[in-house]
N, C-alpha and C positions, 0 to 999 in steps of 0.2 A: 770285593775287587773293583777298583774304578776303571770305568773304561775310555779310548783313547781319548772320546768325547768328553769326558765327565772329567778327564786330566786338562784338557783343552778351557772347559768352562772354569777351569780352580785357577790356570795361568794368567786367564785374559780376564778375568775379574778384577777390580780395579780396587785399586787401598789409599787411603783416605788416612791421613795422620794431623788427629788434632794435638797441638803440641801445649800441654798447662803451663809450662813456663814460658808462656807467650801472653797472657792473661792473667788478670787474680779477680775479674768480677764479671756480674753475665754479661755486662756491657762487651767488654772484652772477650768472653767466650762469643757473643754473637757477630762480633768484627771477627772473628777466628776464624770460624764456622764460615760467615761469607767468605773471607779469603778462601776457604780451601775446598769448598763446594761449590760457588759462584760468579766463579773470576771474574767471565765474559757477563752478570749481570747487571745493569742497572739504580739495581735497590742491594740495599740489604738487611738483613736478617735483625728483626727488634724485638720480638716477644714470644713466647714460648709456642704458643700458634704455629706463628710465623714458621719457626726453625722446625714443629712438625710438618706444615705444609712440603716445606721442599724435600724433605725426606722422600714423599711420594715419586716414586719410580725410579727413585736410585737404588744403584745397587751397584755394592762394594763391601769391603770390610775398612774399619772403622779403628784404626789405633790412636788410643786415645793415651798418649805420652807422659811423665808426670801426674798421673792422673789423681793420685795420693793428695798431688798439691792443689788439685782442685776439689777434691775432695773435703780441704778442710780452706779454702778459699772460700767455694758455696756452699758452706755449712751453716751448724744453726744461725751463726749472726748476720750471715747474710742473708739468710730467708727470712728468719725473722725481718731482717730492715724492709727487705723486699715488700714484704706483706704490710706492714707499717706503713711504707708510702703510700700502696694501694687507698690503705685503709682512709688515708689521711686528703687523696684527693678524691675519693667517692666518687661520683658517676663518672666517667663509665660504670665504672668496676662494680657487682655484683658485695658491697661493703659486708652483708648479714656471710656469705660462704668465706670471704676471705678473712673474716673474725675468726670461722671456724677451722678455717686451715692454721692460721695462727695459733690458734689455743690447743689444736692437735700437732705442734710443730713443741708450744711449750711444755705440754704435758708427755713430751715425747713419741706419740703415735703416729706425730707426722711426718711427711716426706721432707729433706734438705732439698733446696735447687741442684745439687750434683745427683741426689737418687731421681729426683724428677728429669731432668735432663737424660740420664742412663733410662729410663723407664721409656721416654720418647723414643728413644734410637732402639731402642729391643723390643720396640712395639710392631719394628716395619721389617717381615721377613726377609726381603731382598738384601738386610743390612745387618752382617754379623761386626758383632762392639767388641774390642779386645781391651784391656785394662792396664796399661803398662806401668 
């Protein structure tokens, strides 16, 4: 049974609707994401870091709209390219792990940018992800 408080904390919790057919690559989920988490800031949102960092201390739910279409937006071939550029401008980038995310991307064990992306946001309790 929830109580009046605990009906109080489900109303006044705040929703968050990232929309996939507003984007079809991270560049564009990271312009998203700043749009709709952001407004009032600054900067915005460019590398997977990044977009976990501001996670911290929000708290909302998370409708993620479309999300099929991004689904198969960030999918293998985009991570794969992802990891290709990495690869291809070396330092900063850690080049010997990001081979290895690549070769577990091709030989199937690896993560797509949309499971890694879903994996950040269900990593920060305060933030339930919905999949629409």
């Amino acid at each position: 049974m929830i109580t009046t408080d605990q009906e109080l904390d489900l109303r006044n919790k705040k929703m968050t609707v990232i929309n996939g057919s507003h984007f079809s690559s991270l560049e564009g989920f990271y312009e998203e994401i700043s749009n709709v988490l952001m407004k009032d800031a600054d900067w915005k949102v460019g590398t997977l870091d990044g977009f976990d960092d501001i996670l911290y201390g929000v708290e909302t739910d998370i409708t993620w709209k479309n999300s099929q279409k991004s689904k198969e937006d960030l999918g293998f071939e985009a991570t794969k390219e992802f990891y290709e550029n990495k690869i291809s401008q070396g330092k900063p980038f850690n080049v010997k792990l990001i081979q290895q995310k690549l070769d577990e991307l091709i030989d199937g064990s690896g993560q797509t940018l949309f499971e890694i992306l879903v994996e950040i946001i269900e990593s920060h309790q305060n933030i339930t992800l919905i999949l629409d």
